[in-house]
C-alpha positions, -999 to +999 in steps of 0.1 A: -152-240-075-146-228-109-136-188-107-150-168-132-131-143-153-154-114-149-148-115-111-114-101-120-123-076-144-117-049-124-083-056-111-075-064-149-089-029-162-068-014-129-035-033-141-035-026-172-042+016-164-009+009-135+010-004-167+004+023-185+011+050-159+045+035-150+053+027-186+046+064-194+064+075-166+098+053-178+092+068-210+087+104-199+115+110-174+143+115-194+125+136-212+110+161-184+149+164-172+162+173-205+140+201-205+140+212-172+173+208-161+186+194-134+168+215-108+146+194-086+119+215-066+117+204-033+089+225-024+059+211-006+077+201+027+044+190+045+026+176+015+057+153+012+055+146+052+018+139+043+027+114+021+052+098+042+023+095+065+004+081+037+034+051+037+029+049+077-007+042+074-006+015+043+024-001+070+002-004+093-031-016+077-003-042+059+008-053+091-024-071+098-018-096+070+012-107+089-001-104+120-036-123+117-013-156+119-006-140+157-041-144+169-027-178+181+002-168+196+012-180+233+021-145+241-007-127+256+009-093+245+017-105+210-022-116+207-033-080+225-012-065+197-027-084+167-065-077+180-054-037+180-039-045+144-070-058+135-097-029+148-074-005+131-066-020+095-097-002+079-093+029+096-052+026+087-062+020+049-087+053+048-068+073+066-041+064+038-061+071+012-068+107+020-034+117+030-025+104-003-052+123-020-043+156-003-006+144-009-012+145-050-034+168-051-010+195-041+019+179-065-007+176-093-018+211-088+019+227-080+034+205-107+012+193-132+042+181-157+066+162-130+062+123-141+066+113-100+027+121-110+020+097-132+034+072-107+015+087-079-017+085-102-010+051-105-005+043-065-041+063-063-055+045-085-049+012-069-057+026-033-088+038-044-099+001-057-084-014-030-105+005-004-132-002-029-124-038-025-120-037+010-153-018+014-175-045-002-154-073+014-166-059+048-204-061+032-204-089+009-213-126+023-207-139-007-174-148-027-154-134-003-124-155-011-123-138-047-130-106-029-100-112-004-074-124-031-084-093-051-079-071-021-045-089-013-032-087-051-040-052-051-021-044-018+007-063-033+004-039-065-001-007-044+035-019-026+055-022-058+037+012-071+047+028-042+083+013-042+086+031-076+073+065-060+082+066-030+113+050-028+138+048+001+107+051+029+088+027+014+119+003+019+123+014+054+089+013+064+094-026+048+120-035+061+108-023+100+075-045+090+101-075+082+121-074+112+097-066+136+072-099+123+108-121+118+119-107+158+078-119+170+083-154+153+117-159+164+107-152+200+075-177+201+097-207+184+122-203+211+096-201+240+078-233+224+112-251+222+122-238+255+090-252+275 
């Protein structure tokens, strides 16, 4: 199967706007503190919690990547929990993309000049082509491997976009993900090894 370049196009034309948002971001920073100051405006408390929520919701449509390997699992409960995972990834991923929506818009609108914007604008940006992605994966018969690497590389994009952005919750919310999938496959390798 030979893949064709213009299947990609779109995450290429979405990479290279990501680039340039976080490359204007580095660039602008130091700048934007130099003229403001040091005082950081904290403002926003529930469009922040919002966007936190945002974080929860991407978690939690991730966790079905890890968790589709469960389906197998000799643990009823573990398998119960995977099927949930499953019937709720799409509505996770939506749900994330309009917190985050109402999240910037309230930054973009209170803030316009903060460059924690253009980052944002880049971790939109990807969201809104990954639920793209994920919407015509659900409707498309066709080349849905292509379909499902795109949607996975630009998860993986909307992770590190978020990691510069969001920062210390993003980590958290990571590392939880990371322990709680490492804690489920530790326990069915020492029930098979026990029996």
């Amino acid at each position: 199967m030979k893949v064709k370049i213009k299947e990609y196009t779109p995450i290429i034309i979405t990479g290279v706007i990501y680039f340039a948002f976080i490359f204007l971001y580095l660039f602008y920073q130091p700048y934007y503190h130099e003229l403001k100051g040091h005082d950081h405006h904290n403002g926003g408390g529930i469009f922040k919690l919002l966007g936190n929520g945002a974080i929860l919701a991407g978690t939690l449509s991730f966790s079905w990547y890890l968790l589709k390997k469960k389906l197998k699992s000799p643990f009823g409960l573990i398998k119960i929990a995977a099927k949930r995972v499953h019937s709720v990834h799409t509505y996770a991923g939506w749900t994330a993309l309009a917190l985050v929506v109402i999240h910037g818009g309230y930054y973009v609108i209170t803030n316009f000049k903060k460059p924690d914007n253009l980052t944002g604008a880049a971790a939109l940006l990807l969201l809104l082509f990954l639920a793209g992605y994920g919407f015509k994966l659900k409707r498309n018969t066709k080349k849905k491997k292509v379909l499902r690497s795109t949607h996975f590389i630009l998860s993986i994009m909307w992770i590190a976009a978020l990691l510069i952005h969001g920062g210390g919750f993003v980590i958290g919310c990571g590392a939880s993900l990371a322990v709680l999938f490492a804690g489920i496959t530790w326990l069915e390798r020492r029930s098979t090894a026990e029996a």
